[in-house]
C-alpha positions in Angstrom: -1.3 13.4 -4.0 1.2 10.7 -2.5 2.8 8.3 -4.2 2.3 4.4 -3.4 6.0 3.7 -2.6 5.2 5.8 0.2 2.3 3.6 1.2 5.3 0.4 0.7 7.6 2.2 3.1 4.8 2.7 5.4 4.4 -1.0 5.2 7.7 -2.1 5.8 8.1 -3.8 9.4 4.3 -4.1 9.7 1.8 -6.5 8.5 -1.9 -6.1 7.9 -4.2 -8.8 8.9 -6.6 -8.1 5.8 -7.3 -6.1 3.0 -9.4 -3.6 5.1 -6.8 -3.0 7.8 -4.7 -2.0 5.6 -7.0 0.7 3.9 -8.0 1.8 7.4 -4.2 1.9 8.0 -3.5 4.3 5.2 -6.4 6.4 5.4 -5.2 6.9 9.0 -1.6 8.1 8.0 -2.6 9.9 5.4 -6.4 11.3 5.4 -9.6 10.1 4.0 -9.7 12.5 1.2 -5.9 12.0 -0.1 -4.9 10.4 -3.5 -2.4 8.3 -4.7 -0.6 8.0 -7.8 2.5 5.5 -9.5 4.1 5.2 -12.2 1.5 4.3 -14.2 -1.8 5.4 -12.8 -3.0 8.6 -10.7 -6.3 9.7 -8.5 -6.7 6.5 -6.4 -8.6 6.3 -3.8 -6.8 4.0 -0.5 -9.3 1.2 -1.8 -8.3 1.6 -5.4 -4.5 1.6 -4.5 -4.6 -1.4 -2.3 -5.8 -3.3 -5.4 -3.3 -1.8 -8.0 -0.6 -2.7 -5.6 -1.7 -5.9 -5.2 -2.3 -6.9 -8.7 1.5 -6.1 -9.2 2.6 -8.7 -7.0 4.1 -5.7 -4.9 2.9 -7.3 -1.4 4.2 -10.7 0.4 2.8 -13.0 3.6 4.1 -12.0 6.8 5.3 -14.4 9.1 2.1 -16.1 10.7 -0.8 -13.7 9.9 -1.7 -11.5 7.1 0.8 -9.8 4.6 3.2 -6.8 4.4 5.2 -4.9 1.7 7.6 -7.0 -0.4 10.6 -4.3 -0.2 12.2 -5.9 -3.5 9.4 -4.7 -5.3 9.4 -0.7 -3.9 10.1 1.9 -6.6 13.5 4.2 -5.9 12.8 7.0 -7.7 
């Protein structure tokens, strides 16, 4: 399993037009089978992270288009 800061860091520099790009992103880096886990939650799919993520405020717009990682927000642990 990987953990979602991993999928922040990834992030960082890049931005992700939609939702979906950014799951094909992920699934690209790190396989269609893998799971993710934080903090507070394990066995995600990429889907299932994306929205976990995003319902804790952990992504921002990127200039123009789309959205990236907010690197304020990425766990250091």
């Amino acid at each position: 399993m990987t953990h979602g800061h991993e999928v922040l860091h990834m992030m960082e520099g890049h931005s992700y037009p939609t939702r979906e790009s950014l799951i094909e992103a992920i699934i690209r880096r790190f396989g269609p089978e893998e799971l993710f886990y934080t903090c507070s939650a394990e066995g995600m799919t990429a889907a299932e992270l994306v929205d976990f993520l995003e319902a804790r405020g952990k992504f921002m717009p990127a200039g123009g288009d789309g959205f990236t990682a907010d690197a304020s927000k990425i766990c250091n642990h």
